[in-house]
Structure formats: C-alpha cells, structure tokens
N, C-alpha and C positions, 0 to 999 in steps of 0.2 A: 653526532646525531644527524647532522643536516647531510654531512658527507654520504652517509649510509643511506639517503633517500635517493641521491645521484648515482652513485655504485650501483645499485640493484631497481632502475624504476619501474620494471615492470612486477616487483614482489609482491604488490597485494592481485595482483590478475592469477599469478599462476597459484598463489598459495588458497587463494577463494575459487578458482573452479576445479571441479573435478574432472576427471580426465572423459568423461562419456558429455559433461556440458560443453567444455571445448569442441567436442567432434559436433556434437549438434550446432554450435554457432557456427563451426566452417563451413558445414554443409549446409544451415539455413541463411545465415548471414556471412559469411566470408571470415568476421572478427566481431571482435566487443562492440566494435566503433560504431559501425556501421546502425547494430543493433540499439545502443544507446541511442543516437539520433533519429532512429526513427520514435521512441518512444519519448523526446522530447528532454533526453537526459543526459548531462555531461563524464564525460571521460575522468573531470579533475575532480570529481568530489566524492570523495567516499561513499558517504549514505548514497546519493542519486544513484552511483554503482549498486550499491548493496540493493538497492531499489528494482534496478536493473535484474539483479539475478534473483531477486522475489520473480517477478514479470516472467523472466525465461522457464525457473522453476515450474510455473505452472502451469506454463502453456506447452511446457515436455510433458509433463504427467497430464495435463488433457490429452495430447497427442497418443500419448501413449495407452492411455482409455480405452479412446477412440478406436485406434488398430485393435487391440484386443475384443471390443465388442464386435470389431468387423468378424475377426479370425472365429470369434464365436458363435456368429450368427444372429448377435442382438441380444443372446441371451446374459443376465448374468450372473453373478454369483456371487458368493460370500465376501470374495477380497474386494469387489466394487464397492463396495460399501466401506469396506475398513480405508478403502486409496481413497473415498473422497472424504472420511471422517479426516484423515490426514492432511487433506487436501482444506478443508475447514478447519484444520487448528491453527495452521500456516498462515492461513490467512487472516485468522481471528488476531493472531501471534504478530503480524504484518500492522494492523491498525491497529493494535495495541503500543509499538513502535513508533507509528507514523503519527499518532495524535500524539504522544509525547516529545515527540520532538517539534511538531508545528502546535498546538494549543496547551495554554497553561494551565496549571492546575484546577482553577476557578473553571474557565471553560470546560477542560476534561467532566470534571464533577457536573454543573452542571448539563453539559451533554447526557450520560451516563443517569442523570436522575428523570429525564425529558425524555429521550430515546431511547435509553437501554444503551447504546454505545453507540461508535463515532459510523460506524456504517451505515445505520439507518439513520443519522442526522444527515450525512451526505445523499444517502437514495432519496432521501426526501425530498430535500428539495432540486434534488437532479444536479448537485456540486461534482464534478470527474476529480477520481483522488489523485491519478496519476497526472495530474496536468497542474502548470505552477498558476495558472489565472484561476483554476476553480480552488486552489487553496486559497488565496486571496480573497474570491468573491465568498467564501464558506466564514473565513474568518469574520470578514466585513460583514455579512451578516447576523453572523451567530455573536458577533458584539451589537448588532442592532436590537436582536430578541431580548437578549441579558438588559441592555440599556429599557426599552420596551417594557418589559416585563417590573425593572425597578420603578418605571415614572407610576404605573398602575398599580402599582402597591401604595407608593408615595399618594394618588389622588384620593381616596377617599378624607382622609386626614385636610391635605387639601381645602377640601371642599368640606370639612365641618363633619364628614358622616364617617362612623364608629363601624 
C-alpha cells in the first residue's frame, strides 16, 4: 500500500483532472502548484486539492460565460441559465462538503435552523470560506452564539422568572 503511493505519486493529479483543466492550468497558471498557492492551499492534502479544483472549476465556467456572452453580444439565452443553475448546485454541493468536514453535527444543525445553511452564516458575518483563519474565526464564533444563545435560555430560570 505505501509502496504504491511512491511508484505512481502523481496519480491522484492526472486521475482528477481532465484533459481541457490541465490545458487551462498551463495556460493560466503554468501547473497545480502554482495555482494552489495562490489560493492559500497545499499540494499534500487531498481535500485542500479537491478544494483547489472546486476554485478552478468555477472560475473556467465563469470564464467561459463570460466569452460566450461577449461572442453574443450580452445577449442570453436558455443554456445561461441552465450553466449557472449548475454552476449553484456545485456550489451548494461544495458547502455541503466543506461544513462537514470543518462543523459538527450540532453546529451543522444548528447553522441550517438559524440561517438556512452554512453560506449565509458565513456572508453574514463576512467569515472567507476559502481561507484557513476565517474557518477558525467562523468556528470560534459560531461556538460563541451556540454558548450565548444556551446562557439566555439558562437566565430566566436563573433569575426566578418562568
């Protein structure tokens, strides 16, 4: 098992991209590398990768929007609409991933009863999902609200009043 990771180390790069995101990372970034680091994400860890080609994913299909509404003249048409409902499952599909791997189940839930989901508890208070200090300060917070939220239940009792 371990042998088989040093034999072949670049098999999760070529097996996870496709042959036309390859061409767009040499033409826009050179390689992976490059591209991770700028968005603050490592080479060795899987998810951060997997993270990485959400990021790329979507920033081709904007691009690719974009050229097409030029070609069109601004105008647009039926598939616009069907590429960004796609373009919003991906992404709904994305933080649906990302809060399960960084918030537990308690949190997830109450996120999702408070906000409706993990997106709009982030825009709210202005927490960056891609960035490893606004997971932290979103955590750190969103356990302040939960903590918060329990002593003001606790106070009435407290304090004698039903």
């Amino acid at each position: 098992m371990e042998i088989d990771r040093f034999q072949d180390p670049h098999r999760d790069h070529v097996d996870d991209l496709c042959e036309s995101e390859r061409v767009w990372l040499k033409e826009h970034w050179g390689d992976e590398f490059p591209f991770l680091l700028e968005h603050q994400l490592t080479m060795y860890d899987k998810n951060e990768r997997r993270e990485g080609r959400f990021i790329m994913r979507k920033t081709m299909a904007s691009e690719s929007d974009q050229r097409r509404k030029r070609q069109e003249g601004g105008h647009e048409d039926c598939t616009a609409g069907s590429q960004q409902h796609a373009l919003e499952e991906l992404g709904d599909h994305y933080n649906s991933l990302f809060a399960d791997q960084n918030f537990s189940g308690v949190e997830h839930e109450w996120i999702n009863g408070r906000y409706g989901d993990l997106k709009t508890f982030l825009n709210r208070f202005r927490h960056k999902l891609h960035e490893p200090d606004g997971i932290k300060q979103s955590k750190k917070h969103l356990q302040w609200l939960i903590w918060i939220e329990g002593k003001l239940k606790e106070a009435p009792a407290f304090l004698g009043i039903r």
